[in-house]
C-alpha positions as CSV (number, residue, x, y, z in Angstrom):
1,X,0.0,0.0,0.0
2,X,3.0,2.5,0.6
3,X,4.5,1.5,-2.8
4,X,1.0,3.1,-4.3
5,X,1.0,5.7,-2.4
6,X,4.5,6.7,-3.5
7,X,3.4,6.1,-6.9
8,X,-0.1,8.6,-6.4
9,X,2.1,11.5,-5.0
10,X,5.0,10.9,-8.1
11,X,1.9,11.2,-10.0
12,X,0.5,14.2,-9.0
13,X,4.4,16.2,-8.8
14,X,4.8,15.0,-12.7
15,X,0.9,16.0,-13.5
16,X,1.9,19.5,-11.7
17,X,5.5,19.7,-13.3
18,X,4.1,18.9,-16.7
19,X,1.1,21.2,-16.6
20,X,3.4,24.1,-15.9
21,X,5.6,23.6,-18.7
22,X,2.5,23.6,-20.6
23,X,1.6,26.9,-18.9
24,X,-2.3,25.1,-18.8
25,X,-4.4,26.2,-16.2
26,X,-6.1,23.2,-14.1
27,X,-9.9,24.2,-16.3
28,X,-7.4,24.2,-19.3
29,X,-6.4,20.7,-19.0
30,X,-10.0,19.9,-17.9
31,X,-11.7,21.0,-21.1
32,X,-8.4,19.5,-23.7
33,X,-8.6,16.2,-21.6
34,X,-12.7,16.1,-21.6
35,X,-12.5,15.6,-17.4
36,X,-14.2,17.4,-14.7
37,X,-12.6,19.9,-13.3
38,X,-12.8,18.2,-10.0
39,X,-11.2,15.1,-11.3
40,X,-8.2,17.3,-12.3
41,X,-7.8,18.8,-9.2
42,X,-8.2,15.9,-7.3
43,X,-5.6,14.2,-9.3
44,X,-3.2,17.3,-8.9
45,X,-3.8,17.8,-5.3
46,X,-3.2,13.5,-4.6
47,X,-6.1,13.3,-3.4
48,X,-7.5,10.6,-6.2
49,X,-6.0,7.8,-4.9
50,X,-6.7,5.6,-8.1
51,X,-6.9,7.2,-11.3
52,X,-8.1,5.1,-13.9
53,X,-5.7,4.5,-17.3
54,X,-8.5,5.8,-19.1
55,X,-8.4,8.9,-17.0
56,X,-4.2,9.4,-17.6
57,X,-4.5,8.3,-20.8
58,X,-6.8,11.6,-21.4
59,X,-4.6,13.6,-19.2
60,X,-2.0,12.3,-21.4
61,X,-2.5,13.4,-24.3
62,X,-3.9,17.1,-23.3
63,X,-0.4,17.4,-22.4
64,X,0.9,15.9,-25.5
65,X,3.0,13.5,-23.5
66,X,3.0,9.7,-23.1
67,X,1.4,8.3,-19.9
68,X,4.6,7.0,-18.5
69,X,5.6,10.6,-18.8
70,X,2.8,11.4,-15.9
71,X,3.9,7.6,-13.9
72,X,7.5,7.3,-13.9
């Protein structure tokens, strides 16, 4: 359970670190990625605990990166 944690708190720094370069806003990334605004900033904050592939995989490509970009 740690070793997912870890992973949910990697994911949220790289979805931060990533949107920034960007220079998206969190409602930017919302409306490219077709999300709620809530899921976004739940999944910024670490406070989605399990985001779904389906979900990255949007997230993905608003950013225009690959979705081991937002895991690794």
């Amino acid at each position: 359970m740690a070793n997912n944690t870890m992973s949910n708190s990697k994911i949220s720094s790289n979805f931060k670190k990533l949107r920034a370069q960007k220079g998206y806003s969190l409602e930017k990334v919302a409306r490219l990625a077709d999300l709620s605004l809530n899921t976004i900033v739940r999944l910024e904050s670490g406070t989605n605990k399990n985001p779904t592939i389906g979900t990255l995989t949007k997230i993905a490509k608003a950013l225009e990166v690959s979705v081991d970009d937002l895991i690794k």
